[in-house]
C-alpha positions in Angstrom: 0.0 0.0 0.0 1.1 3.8 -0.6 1.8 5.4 2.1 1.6 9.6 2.1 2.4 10.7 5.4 2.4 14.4 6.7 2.3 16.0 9.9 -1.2 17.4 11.2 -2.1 19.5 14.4 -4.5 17.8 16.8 -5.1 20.7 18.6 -4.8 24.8 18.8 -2.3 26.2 20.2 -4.1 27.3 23.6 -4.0 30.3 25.5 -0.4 31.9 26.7 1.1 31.0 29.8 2.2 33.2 32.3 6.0 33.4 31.2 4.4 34.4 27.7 4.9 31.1 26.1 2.3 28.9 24.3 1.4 25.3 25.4 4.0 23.1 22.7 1.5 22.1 19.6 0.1 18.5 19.6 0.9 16.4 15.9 0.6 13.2 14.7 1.6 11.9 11.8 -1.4 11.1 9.4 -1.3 8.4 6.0 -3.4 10.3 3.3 -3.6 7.0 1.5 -5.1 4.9 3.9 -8.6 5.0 3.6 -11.4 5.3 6.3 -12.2 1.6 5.8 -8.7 0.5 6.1 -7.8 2.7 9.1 -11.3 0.8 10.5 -9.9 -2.6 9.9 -6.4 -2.2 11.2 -7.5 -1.2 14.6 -9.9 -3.7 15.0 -12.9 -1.9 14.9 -14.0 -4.0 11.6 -13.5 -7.9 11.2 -12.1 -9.7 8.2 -15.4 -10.7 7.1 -16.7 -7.1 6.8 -13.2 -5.9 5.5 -13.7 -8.2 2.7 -17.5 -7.6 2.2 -16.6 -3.8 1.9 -14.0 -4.3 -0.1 -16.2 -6.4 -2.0 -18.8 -3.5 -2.7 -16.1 -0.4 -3.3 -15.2 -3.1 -6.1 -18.5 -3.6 -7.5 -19.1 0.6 -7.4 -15.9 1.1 -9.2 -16.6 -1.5 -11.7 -19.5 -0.2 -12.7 -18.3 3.2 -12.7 -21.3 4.8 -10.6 -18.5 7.7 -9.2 -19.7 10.8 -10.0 -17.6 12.3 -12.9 -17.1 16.1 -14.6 -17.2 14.8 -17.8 -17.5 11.6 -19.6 -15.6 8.7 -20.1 -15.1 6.7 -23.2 -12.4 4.0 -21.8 -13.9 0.9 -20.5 -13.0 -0.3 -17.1 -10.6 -3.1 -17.3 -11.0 -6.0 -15.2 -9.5 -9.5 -15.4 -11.4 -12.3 -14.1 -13.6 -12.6 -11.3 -17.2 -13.3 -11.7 -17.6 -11.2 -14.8 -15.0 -13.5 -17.1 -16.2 -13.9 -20.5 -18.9 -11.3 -20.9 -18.0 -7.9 -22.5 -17.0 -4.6 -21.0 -20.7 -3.4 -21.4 -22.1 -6.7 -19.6 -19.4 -6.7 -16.8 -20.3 -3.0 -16.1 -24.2 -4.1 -15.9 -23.6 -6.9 -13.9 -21.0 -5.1 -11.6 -24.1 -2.5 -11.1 -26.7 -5.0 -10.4 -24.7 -6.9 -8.0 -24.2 -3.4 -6.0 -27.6 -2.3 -6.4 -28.3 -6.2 -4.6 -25.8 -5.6 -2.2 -27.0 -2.3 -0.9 -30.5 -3.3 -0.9 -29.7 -6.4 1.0 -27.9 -3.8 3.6 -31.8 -2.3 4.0 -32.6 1.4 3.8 -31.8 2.1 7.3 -28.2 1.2 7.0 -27.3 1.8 3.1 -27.0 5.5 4.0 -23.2 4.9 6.2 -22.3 2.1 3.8 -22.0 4.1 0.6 -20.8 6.7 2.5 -17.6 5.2 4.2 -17.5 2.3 1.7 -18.1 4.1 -1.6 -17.7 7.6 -1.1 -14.7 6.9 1.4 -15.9 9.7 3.7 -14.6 9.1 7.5 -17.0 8.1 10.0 -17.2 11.5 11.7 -18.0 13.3 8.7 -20.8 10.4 7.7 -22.1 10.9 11.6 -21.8 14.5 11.1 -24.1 14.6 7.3 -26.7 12.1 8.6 -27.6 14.6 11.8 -26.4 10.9 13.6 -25.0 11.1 17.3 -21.1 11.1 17.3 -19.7 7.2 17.8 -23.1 5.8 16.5 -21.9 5.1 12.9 -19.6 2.2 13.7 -22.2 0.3 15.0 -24.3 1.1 12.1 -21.9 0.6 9.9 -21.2 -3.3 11.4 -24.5 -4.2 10.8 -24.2 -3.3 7.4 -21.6 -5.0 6.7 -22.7 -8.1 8.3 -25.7 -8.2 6.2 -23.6 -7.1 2.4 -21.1 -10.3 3.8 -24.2 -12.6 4.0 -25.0 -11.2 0.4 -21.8 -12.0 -1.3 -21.7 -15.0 0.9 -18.3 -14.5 2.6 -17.7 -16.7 5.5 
């Protein structure tokens, strides 16, 4: 995996003390590359079976290129193997769609909302919690059911 790491400021840098010198600034170090779904996985907040059904999805959205774009495209997505072997870019594109469309419905309305948007859209969680109007640390649990029932879907044990 790419790995873009900078330095980011957790936190302002606080009122002055009373020699006349600010509190030292808090930083981490933050990957850019690593998406919200991976960063959920690698602390354990995810399992491997709805690491995989996610990652299962993302792949079905790209292959069926349902990202929003500025203009349009004319080079077909190129896949090798998989499910889709033997049909045509056209029918792999159609089938990639129908099996997301299946995926997300078998998610249910309630719980498609968080999916696309950490698994598709690769918002962060606080930012999904945040455009839902949800309660801050609600999402994950959401977003576990979700992927539990997209798992069953693609049938990934």
């Amino acid at each position: 995996m790419k790995r873009v790491l900078v330095e980011r400021e957790l936190t302002d840098e606080g009122p002055r003390r009373q020699s006349g010198s600010r509190k030292p600034r808090r930083t981490a170090t933050v990957n850019l590359a690593e998406s919200p779904l991976t960063w959920l996985h690698a602390r354990g907040h995810i399992d491997d079976r709805q690491y995989d059904a996610a990652e299962r999805l993302r792949a079905d959205w790209e292959r069926a290129q349902l990202s929003p774009r500025v203009t349009m495209r004319w080079d077909p997505v190129r896949t090798r193997g998989g499910p889709d072997s033997g049909l045509s870019d056209t029918e792999r594109q159609l089938a990639a769609r129908q099996r997301f469309d299946a995926a997300v419905a078998a998610a249910g309305a309630g719980l498609s909302d968080i999916l696309w948007r950490v698994v598709c859209a690769g918002e962060g969680l606080p930012d999904a919690e945040r455009a839902l109007s949800w309660p801050a640390r609600s999402g994950k649990v959401v977003l576990r059911i979700a992927l539990d029932r997209v798992a069953s879907f693609y049938r990934i044990a």
